[in-house]
C-alpha positions, 0 to 999 in steps of 0.5 A: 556201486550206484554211489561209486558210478554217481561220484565218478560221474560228479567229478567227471562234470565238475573238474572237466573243462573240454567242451560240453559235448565231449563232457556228456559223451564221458557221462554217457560212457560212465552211465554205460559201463557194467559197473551198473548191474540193476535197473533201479540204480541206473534210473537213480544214477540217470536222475541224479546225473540230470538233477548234476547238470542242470546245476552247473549248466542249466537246463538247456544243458540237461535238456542237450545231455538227454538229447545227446543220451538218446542219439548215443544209445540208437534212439534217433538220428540227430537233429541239425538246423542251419540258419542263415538270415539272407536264405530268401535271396541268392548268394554264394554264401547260402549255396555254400551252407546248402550244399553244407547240409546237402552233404548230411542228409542221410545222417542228419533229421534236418531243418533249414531255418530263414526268417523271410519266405523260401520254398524248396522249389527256390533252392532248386531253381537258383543253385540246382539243389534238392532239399526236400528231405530237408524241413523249412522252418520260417522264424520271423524277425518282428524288428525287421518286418515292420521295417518292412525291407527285403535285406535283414541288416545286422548294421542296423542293430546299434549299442542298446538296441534289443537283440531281434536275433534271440528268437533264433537263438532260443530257436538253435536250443531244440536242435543237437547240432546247429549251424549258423550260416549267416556269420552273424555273430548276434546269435547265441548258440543253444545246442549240444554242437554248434558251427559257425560257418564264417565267410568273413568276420564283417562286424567287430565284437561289440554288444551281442557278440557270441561267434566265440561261443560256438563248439566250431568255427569253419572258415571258407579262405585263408583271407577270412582265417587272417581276419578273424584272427585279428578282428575277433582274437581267437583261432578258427578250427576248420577251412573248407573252400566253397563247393564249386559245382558248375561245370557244364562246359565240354572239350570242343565246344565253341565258346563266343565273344563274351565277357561274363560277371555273375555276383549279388547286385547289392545296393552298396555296389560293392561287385562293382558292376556300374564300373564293369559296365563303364570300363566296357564303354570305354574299352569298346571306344578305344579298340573298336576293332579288337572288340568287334562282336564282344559283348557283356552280360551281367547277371545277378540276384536281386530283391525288391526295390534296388536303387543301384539296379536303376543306375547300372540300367542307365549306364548301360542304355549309353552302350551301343548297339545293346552290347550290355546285358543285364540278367537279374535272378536267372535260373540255374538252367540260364546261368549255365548256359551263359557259363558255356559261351563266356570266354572272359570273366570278370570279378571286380569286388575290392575295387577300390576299397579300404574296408577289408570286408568289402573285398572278395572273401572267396569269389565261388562265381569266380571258381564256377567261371573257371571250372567252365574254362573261361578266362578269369580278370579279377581283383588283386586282393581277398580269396581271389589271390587264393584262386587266380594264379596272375599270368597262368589262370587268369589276371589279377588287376587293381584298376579299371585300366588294368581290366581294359589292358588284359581283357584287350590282350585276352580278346586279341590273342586267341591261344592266350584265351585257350590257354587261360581257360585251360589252366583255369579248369585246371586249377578250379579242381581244387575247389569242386564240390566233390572234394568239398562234400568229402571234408564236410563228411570227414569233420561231422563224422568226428563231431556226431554226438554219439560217436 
């Protein structure tokens, strides 16, 4: 009878071309029948099962079957690690893959793995998330260290440069299931399962692309869908929009003469935040009435030495009267606050740009905006189109004219602003993180090896 199991077995691993999980659960179920009725045939079909796969996949892959072995019989949770090489700084991106893994914490023995410092205290205090039943693991990058810059760049990596990202790599090999946060495609996945999180295909598939190799793609838009369909040539399996968890606004309270903008101050300026400020200067000068008592607050993440920080301070020091703040690295606890006063909100990403991975791939401070009821003016293009109805949630631009002519109509006519903010609260539903935690759940609760 042993025999019989063995060649099923055999056959079941050789002439299979499904994903290599959905291949163990077979074997496992084979193994698990009644057709073995003693212990010592099963440990010799067990062996020889091993001794099969690790010919046809190596021994990472018997390793993974063993893993998998032992979560389908009860032994263990199963193990999960999410990666993302910007996790030591803020960004919407990272508190979409934490509230990812917020959602599993129950289910999953889970490890949050960066490459540079980040506690637990520091997740709680930029997204307002507890993660201390998950571990950090600190993998570091020796190429990036002694460059010693604060952002981890994958540009930097040409044709023939070592990979510095096998590390993690090797790393995703002692997991079941791992995540790859960071859409950084130079990571080769090593696990039973692996997910790759893409919040937009940034780089075009050249030395060390493996975002082909992943048991899952998810996707946070259609635009990022779109994209990589065409730049990477293969079809993406799962769309989950970002987690919208910011409403802190109630019904009657007073909101002030604000206008809002909250984005990542990269050193590309790709948030546009020196044109937001210039086009506040300028609109404060041509309707100095309209715009009495306005002000506008700019806050963002920022690390070390940041070149475009120092220009947008001396852009904003030509502001009368201090009506430009600048807010860099706030608590979750402030930004909250300045979501309860804004009554305007601006998001100029895509702005003049022709590189697609440069324009807004979502905008989850956009939705936060919203979800507070304040009135979005964003860029016409990207995810924006995907969250801002032009005319009935807010406005779409494509020009700093176009942001000075609508904020002007919105600071003018109060009932305008109401009902934007009405409609935008309305329609940020769609993406809070309510819903988001419930699709997370439903697609893990189909791929938990053991299931």
């Amino acid at each position: 009878m042993k025999h019989e199991i063995l060649e099923k077995i055999r056959t079941a691993i050789s002439k299979n071309t499904e994903p290599f999980h959905v291949i163990s659960g077979k074997v496992i179920q084979l193994l698990n029948s009644n057709d073995i009725e003693k212990i010592d045939q099963y440990r010799y079909v067990l062996n020889e099962t091993i001794s099969i796969l690790k010919v046809k996949y190596g021994i990472q892959g018997a390793i993974n079957f063993l893993r998998h072995y032992e979560i389908s019989t009860g032994k263990r949770k199963p193990s999960l690690a999410i990666y993302d090489h910007a996790f030591h700084f803020i960004g919407g991106a990272q508190k979409y893959g934490l509230t990812f893994i917020k959602a599993l914490e129950d289910d999953f023995d889970i490890t949050i793995i960066a490459n540079r410092d980040v506690t637990h205290k520091d997740f709680m205090k930029w997204y307002g998330l507890d993660l201390e039943k998950a571990a950090i693991k600190i993998v570091r990058l020796p190429y990036f260290e002694n460059r010693k810059t604060s952002h981890i760049d994958p540009h930097r990596i040409m044709k023939g440069t070592p990979n510095p990202f096998h590390s993690i790599s090797r790393e995703s090999g002692n997991y079941d299931i791992f995540i790859n946060n960071g859409m950084l495609e130079m990571v080769y996945p090593l696990s039973l399962i692996s997910v790759l999180v893409c919040h937009f295909p940034e780089r075009r598939p050249q030395s060390y692309f493996y975002s082909d190799q992943y048991t899952y793609t998810v996707y946070n838009s259609k635009y990022t869908e779109q994209w990589i369909r065409k730049r990477w040539k293969y079809t993406p399996h799962k769309h989950i929009y970002p987690p919208v968890d910011m409403e802190v606004f109630k019904t009657g309270s007073k909101k002030e003469k604000l206008i809002l903008s909250v984005a990542r101050l990269e050193e590309g300026g790709t948030k546009k935040q020196k044109e937001m400020a210039t086009a506040f200067i300028t609109l404060k000068k041509k309707f100095p009435d309209i715009s009495k008592g306005w002000k506008l607050i700019i806050a963002g993440g920022s690390t070390g030495e940041n070149s475009y920080v120092k220009e947008l301070k001396e852009i904003i020091k030509e502001a009368e009267d201090n009506t430009i703040e600048l807010k860099i690295n706030i608590s979750d606890s402030d930004l909250k606050d300045l979501y309860k006063k804004g009554s305007i909100f601006w998001h100029l990403c895509g702005l003049g740009q022709n590189d697609p991975a440069k324009v807004e791939h979502f905008g989850m401070t956009i939705g936060e905006a919203m979800q507070n009821r304040i009135a979005p003016i964003v860029f016409d293009g990207g995810g924006q189109r995907e969250i801002v109805e032009h005319g009935t949630s807010g406005f779409r631009i494509s020009s700093l004219k176009g942001l000075i002519r609508y904020t002007v109509k919105i600071m003018d006519e109060n009932k305008l602003r109401k009902n934007l903010g009405e409609s935008a609260y309305a329609k940020s539903l769609q993406f809070n993180r309510e819903r988001f935690e419930k699709e997370v759940k439903q697609f893990f609760k189909k791929i938990i090896p053991g299931n």
